[in-house]
C-alpha positions as CSV (number, residue, x, y, z in Angstrom):
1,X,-52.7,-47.0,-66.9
2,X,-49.2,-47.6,-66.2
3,X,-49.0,-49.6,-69.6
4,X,-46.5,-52.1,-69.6
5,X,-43.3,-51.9,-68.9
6,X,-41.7,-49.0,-70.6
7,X,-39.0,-51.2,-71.6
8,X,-37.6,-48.5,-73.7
9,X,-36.6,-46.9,-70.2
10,X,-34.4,-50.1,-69.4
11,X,-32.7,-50.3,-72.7
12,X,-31.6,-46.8,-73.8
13,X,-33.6,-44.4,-71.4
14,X,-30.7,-44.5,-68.4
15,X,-27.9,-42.9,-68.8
16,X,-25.9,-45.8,-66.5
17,X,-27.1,-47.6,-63.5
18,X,-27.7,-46.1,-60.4
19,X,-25.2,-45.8,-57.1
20,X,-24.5,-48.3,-55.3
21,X,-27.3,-48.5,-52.7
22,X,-29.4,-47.0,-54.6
23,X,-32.5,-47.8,-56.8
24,X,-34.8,-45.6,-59.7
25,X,-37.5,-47.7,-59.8
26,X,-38.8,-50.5,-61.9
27,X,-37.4,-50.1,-65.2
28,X,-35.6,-47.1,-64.4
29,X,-39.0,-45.5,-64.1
30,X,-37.9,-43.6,-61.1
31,X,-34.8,-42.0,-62.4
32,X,-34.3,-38.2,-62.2
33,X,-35.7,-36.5,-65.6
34,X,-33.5,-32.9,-65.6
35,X,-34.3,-31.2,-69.3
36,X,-37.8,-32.7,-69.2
37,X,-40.8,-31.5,-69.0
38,X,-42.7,-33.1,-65.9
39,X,-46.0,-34.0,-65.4
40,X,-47.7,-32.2,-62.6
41,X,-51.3,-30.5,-61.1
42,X,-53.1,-27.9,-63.1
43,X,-51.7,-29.3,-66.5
44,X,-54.5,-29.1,-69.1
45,X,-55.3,-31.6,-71.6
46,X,-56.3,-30.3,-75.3
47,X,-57.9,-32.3,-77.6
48,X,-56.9,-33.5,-80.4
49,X,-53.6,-32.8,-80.0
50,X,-52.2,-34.5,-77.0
51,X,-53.7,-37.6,-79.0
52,X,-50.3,-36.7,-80.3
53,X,-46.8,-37.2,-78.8
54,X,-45.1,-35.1,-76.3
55,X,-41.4,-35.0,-77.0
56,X,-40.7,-32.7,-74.3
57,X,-41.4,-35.5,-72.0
58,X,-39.3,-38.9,-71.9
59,X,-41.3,-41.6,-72.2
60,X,-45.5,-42.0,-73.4
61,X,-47.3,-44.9,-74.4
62,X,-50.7,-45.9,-76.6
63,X,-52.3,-48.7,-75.3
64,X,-55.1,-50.8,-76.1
65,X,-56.4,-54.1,-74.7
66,X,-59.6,-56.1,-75.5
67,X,-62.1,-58.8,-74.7
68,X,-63.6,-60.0,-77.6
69,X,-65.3,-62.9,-78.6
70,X,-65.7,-65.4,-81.9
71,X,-69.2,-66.3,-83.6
72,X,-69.3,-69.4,-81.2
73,X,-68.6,-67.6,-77.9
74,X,-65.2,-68.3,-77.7
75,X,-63.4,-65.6,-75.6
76,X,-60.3,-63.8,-77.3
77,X,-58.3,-61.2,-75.8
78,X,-55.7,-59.1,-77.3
79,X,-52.9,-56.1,-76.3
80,X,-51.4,-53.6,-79.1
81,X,-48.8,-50.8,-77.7
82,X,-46.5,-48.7,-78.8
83,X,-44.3,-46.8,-76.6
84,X,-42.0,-43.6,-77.0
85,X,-38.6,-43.0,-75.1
86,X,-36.8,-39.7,-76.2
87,X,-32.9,-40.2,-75.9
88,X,-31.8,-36.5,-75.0
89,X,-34.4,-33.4,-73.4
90,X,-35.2,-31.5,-76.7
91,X,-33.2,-28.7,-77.5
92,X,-33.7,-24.9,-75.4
93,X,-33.7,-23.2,-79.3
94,X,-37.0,-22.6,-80.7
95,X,-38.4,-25.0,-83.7
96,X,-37.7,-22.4,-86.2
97,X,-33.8,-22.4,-85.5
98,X,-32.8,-25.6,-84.7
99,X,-30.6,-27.1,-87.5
100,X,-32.4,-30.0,-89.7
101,X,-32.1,-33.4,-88.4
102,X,-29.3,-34.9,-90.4
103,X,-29.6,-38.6,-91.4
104,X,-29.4,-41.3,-89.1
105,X,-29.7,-38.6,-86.3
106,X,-32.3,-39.8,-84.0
107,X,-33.7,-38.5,-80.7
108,X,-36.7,-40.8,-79.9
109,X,-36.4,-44.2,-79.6
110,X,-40.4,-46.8,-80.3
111,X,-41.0,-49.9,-79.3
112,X,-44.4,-51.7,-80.1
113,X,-46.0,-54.9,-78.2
114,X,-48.6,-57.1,-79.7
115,X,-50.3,-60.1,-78.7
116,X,-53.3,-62.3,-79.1
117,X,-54.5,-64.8,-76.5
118,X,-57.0,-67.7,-76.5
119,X,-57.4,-70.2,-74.1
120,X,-54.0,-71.8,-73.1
121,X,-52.5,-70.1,-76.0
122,X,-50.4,-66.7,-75.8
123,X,-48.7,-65.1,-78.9
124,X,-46.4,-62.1,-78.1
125,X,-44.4,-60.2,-80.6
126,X,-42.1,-56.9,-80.5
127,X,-40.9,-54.6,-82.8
128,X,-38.1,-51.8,-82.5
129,X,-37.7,-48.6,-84.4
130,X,-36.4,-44.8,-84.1
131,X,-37.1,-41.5,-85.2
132,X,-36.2,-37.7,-85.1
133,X,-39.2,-35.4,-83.3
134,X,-39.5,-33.1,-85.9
135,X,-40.6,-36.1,-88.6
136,X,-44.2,-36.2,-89.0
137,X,-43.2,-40.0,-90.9
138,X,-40.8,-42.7,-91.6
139,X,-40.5,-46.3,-89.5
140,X,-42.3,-45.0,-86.2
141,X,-44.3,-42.1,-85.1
142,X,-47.6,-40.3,-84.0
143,X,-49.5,-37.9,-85.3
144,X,-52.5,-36.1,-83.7
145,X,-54.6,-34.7,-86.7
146,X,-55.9,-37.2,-88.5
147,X,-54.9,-39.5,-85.9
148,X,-52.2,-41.8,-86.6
149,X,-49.9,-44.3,-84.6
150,X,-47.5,-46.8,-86.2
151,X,-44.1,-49.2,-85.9
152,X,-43.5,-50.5,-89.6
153,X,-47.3,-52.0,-90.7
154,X,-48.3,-52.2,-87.4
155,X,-50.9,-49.2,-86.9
156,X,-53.8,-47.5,-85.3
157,X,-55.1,-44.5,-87.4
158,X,-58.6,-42.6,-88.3
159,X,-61.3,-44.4,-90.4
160,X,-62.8,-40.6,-90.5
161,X,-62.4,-39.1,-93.6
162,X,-63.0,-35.1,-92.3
163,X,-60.0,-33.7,-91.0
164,X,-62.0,-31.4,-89.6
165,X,-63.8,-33.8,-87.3
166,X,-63.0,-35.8,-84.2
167,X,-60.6,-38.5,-86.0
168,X,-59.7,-40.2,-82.9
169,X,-63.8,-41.0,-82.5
170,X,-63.1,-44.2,-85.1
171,X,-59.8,-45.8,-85.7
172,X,-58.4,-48.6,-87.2
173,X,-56.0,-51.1,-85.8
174,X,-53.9,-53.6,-88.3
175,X,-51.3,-56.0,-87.1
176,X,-49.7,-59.3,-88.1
177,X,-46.7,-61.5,-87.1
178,X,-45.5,-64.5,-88.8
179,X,-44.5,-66.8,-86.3
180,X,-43.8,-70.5,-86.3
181,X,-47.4,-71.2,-85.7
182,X,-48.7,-70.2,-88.9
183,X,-48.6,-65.9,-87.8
184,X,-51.3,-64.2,-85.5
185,X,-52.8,-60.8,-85.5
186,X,-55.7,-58.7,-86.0
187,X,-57.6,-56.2,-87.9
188,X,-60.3,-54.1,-86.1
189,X,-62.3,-51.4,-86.2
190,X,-63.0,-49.0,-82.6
191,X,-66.1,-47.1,-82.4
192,X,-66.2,-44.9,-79.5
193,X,-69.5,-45.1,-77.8
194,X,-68.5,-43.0,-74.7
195,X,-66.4,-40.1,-73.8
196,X,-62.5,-39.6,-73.0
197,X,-61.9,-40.0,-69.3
198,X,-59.3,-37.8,-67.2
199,X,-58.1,-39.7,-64.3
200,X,-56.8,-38.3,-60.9
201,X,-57.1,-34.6,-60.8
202,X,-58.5,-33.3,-64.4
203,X,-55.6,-35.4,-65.9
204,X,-52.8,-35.7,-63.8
205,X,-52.5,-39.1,-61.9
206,X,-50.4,-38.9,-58.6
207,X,-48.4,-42.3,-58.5
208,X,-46.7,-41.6,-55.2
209,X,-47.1,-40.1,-51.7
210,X,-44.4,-37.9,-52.8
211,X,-46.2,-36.2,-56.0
212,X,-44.3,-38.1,-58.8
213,X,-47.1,-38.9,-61.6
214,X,-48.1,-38.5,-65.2
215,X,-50.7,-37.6,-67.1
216,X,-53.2,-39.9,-68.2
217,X,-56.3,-40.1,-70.2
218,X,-58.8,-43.3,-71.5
219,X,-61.2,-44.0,-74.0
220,X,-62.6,-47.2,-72.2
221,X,-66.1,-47.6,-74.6
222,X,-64.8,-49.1,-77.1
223,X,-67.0,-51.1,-79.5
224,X,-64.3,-53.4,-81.6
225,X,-65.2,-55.4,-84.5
226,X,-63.3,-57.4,-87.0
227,X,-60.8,-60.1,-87.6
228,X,-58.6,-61.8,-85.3
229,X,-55.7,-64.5,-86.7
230,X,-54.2,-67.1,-84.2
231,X,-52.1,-70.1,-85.4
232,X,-53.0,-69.1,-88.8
233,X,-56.9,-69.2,-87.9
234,X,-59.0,-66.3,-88.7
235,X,-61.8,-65.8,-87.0
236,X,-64.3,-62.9,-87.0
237,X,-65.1,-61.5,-83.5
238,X,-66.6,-58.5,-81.6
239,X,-66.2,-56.8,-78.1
240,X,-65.2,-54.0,-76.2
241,X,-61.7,-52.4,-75.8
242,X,-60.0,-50.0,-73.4
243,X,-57.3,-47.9,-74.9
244,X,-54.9,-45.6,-72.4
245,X,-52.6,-42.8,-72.9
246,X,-50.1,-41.5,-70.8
247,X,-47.2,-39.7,-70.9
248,X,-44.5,-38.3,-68.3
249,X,-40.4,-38.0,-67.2
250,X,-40.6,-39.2,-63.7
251,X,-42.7,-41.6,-63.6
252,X,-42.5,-43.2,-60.1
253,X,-40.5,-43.5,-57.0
254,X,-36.9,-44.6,-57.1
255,X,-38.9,-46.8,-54.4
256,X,-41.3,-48.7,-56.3
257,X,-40.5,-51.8,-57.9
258,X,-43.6,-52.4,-60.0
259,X,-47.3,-52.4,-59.9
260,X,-50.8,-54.0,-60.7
261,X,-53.2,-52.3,-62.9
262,X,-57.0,-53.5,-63.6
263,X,-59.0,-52.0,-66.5
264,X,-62.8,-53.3,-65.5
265,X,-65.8,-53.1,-67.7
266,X,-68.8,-53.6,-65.2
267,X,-72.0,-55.2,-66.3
268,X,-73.8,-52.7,-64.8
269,X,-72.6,-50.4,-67.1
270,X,-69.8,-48.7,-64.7
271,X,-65.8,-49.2,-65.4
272,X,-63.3,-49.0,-62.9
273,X,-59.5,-48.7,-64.2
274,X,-57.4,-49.5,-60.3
275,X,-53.7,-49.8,-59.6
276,X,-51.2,-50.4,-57.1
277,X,-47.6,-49.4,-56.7
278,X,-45.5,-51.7,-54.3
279,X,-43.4,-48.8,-52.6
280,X,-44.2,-45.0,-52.5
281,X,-46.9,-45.0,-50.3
282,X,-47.6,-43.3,-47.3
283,X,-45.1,-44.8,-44.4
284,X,-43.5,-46.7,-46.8
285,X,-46.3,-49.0,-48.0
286,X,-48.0,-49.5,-51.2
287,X,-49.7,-46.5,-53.2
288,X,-52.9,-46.9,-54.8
289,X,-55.8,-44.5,-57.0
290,X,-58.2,-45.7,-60.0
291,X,-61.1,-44.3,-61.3
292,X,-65.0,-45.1,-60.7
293,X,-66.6,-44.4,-64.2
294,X,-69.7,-44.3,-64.8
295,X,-72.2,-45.7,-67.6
296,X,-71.9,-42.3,-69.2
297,X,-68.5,-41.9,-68.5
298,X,-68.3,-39.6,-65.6
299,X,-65.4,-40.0,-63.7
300,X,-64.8,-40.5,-59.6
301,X,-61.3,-40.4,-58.7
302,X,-60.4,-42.9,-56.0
303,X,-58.1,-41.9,-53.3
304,X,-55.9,-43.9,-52.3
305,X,-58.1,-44.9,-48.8
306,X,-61.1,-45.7,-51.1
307,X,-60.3,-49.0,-52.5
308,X,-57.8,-52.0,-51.5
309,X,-56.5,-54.6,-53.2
310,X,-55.8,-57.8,-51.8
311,X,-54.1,-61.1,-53.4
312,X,-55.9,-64.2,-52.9
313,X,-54.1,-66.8,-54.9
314,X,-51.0,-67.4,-56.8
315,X,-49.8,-69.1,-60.3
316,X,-46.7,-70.6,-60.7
317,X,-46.2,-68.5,-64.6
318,X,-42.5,-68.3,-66.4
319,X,-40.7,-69.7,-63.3
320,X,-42.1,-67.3,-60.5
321,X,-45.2,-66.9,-58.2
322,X,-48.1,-64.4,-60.1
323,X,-51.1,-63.3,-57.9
324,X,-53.8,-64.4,-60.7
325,X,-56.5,-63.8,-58.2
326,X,-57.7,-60.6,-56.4
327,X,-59.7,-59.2,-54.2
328,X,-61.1,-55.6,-54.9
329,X,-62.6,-53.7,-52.3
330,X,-64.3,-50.4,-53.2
331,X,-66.8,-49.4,-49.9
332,X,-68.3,-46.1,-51.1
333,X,-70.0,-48.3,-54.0
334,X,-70.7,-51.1,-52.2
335,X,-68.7,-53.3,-54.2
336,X,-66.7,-56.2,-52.8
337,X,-65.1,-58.2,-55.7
338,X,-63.0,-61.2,-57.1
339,X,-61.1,-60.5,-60.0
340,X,-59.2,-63.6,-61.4
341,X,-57.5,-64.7,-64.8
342,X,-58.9,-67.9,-66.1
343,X,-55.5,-68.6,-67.6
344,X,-52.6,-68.1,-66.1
345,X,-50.2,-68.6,-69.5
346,X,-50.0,-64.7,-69.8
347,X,-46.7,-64.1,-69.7
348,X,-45.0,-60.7,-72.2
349,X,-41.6,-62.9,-72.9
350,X,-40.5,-58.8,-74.2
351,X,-37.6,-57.2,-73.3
352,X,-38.6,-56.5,-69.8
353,X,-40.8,-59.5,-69.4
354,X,-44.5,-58.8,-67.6
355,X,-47.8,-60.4,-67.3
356,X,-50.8,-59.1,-69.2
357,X,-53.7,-60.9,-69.4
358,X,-57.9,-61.1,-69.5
359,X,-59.3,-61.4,-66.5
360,X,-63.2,-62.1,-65.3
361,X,-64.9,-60.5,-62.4
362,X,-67.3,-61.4,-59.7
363,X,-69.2,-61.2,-56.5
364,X,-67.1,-62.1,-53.7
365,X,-69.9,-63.4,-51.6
366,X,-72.4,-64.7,-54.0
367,X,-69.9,-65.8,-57.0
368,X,-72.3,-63.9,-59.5
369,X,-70.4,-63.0,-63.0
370,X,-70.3,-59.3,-62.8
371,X,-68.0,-58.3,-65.8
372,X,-64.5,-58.4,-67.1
373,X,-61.4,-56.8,-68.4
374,X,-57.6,-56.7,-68.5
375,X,-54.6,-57.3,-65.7
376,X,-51.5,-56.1,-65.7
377,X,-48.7,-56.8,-63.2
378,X,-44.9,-56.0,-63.4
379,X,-41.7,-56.0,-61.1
380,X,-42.3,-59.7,-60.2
């Protein structure tokens, strides 16, 4: 959903800070996007290109998590994003006669999160880069057709050799940091064994009471296979993923300072993707949506009346409190859940720091294992 932080917005996104009085949101998310393109209803999503980036909106995101486990059992879980902030609204002249970018001209600003988690352990890296729109190449980028998204060697792209076929259907994801430790990373391959989901209305998620939003697709049947590296140990390992796309100008409310996302994978088959914004809701309280998927991947959007989320208990993570258990109420399926993060140690040290971690999901009243899947909680 609402991947991470769109730090990029903090760092170079604002054009100064707000009045006095005044706020735009958590990570400037909120701030007024004039020259942009805005996400709104009746938008429709083509395939394959809006696998591609949108520079006529400020800031997008690819993002994956994953639960995965070793040989022996052992759970891993891991995060790779990259994130696009453009620095100006792109020029009112058409393609054709707009002057050639001239070097070191840039207009789009990348940033990239990785990180691998196992047990108590949590490695985090981050990587910078820039780029002109009308380069198809160079540090950082995207490309729709054969699908390709990168930040130096860090990079998701096709393992299908017909350009003529679906080439997001089967990527590839490659990514290493040296580190003190002895270096983490991954290399995986994603199968798709389901369909692309829309959320909210054929696309467009609402994110306040107000109307701000974006729009946002998954492809939450993932099938992931491959290598992961942590401390220098590589270990092969298998699982599922969850990989979100979303793009926008105004994001939020000037309102809301942050949220909590769940991506679920149920064992009965069903996935539920769930967030909550503190601020922009009706009356002034919180604003919430997801979607009910099912085994097949059709999709239910939730209102914001059809599920609630509750904190139960908190973890004391990176010197503040961090709700690291929930409970998730969703009626109209029956469904009255606890989803919790067996560790706590979660914490993005990035930029604009967050907490984004694996979490495991049950039966509120009868404590039976029903599935698991990712957190993600900023503003805190």
């Amino acid at each position: 959903m609402l991947p991470g932080l769109l730090v990029v917005l903090a760092l170079v996104g604002c054009e100064g800070e707000p009045p006095s009085g005044e706020t735009a949101g958590f990570a400037g998310l909120g701030e007024a996007s004039d020259g942009f393109v805005q996400a709104s209803p009746g938008m429709t999503l083509r395939f394959p290109e809006d696998h591609g980036p949108h520079p006529d909106t400020r800031i997008e995101w690819w993002y994956l998590t994953a639960n995965l486990r070793d040989a022996a059992g052992e759970p891993l879980g891991l995060q790779w994003t990259l994130f696009r902030q453009a620095l100006a609204p792109p020029q009112e002249a058409p393609p054709e006669e707009r002057p050639a970018p001239a070097p070191w001209v840039a207009d789009q600003l990348w940033m990239a999160h990785m990180a691998v988690s196992r047990g108590a352990t949590h490695r985090v890296a981050e990587r910078f880069a820039r780029s002109h729109s009308r380069q198809g190449d160079g540090q950082a980028g995207a490309v729709a057709q054969p699908f390709r998204a990168w930040l130096d060697d860090w990079r998701l792209e096709s393992r299908v050799d017909d350009p003529d076929a679906d080439t997001f259907e089967r990527l590839t994801l490659v990514a290493h940091q040296d580190d003190a430790h002895g270096g983490f990373g991954y290399r995986l391959a994603l199968t798709a064994e389901g369909p692309l989901v829309l959320h909210g209305e054929a696309g467009f998620s609402q994110k306040t009471a107000d109307g701000q939003g974006s729009m946002y697709y998954s492809q939450p049947f993932w099938r992931i296979e491959g290598e992961v590296t942590l401390d220098g140990e590589t270990r092969e390992v298998s699982g599922r993923g969850w990989l979100d796309r979303e793009w926008s100008s105004q994001l939020l409310g000037p309102e809301q300072a942050g949220w909590d996302w769940f991506s679920l994978h149920l064992a009965s088959g069903h996935k539920l993707m769930a967030f909550q914004l503190r601020g922009g809701g009706a009356d002034g309280g919180d604003y919430r949506s997801g979607t009910w998927i099912g085994p097949t991947g059709e999709p239910r959007a939730l209102a914001p009346d059809e599920l609630a989320l509750t904190p139960l208990a908190t973890g004391r993570v990176a010197g503040r409190e961090l709700p690291t258990r929930w409970r998730l109420e969703l009626p109209a399926q029956g469904l009255d859940l606890v989803v919790e993060a067996p560790h706590a140690e979660r914490w993005m040290a990035t930029s604009v720091a967050y907490w984004e971690g694996e979490v495991v999901v049950r039966d509120r009243d009868g404590d039976e294992a029903l599935g698991e899947g990712y957190l993600e909680m900023t503003g805190y």
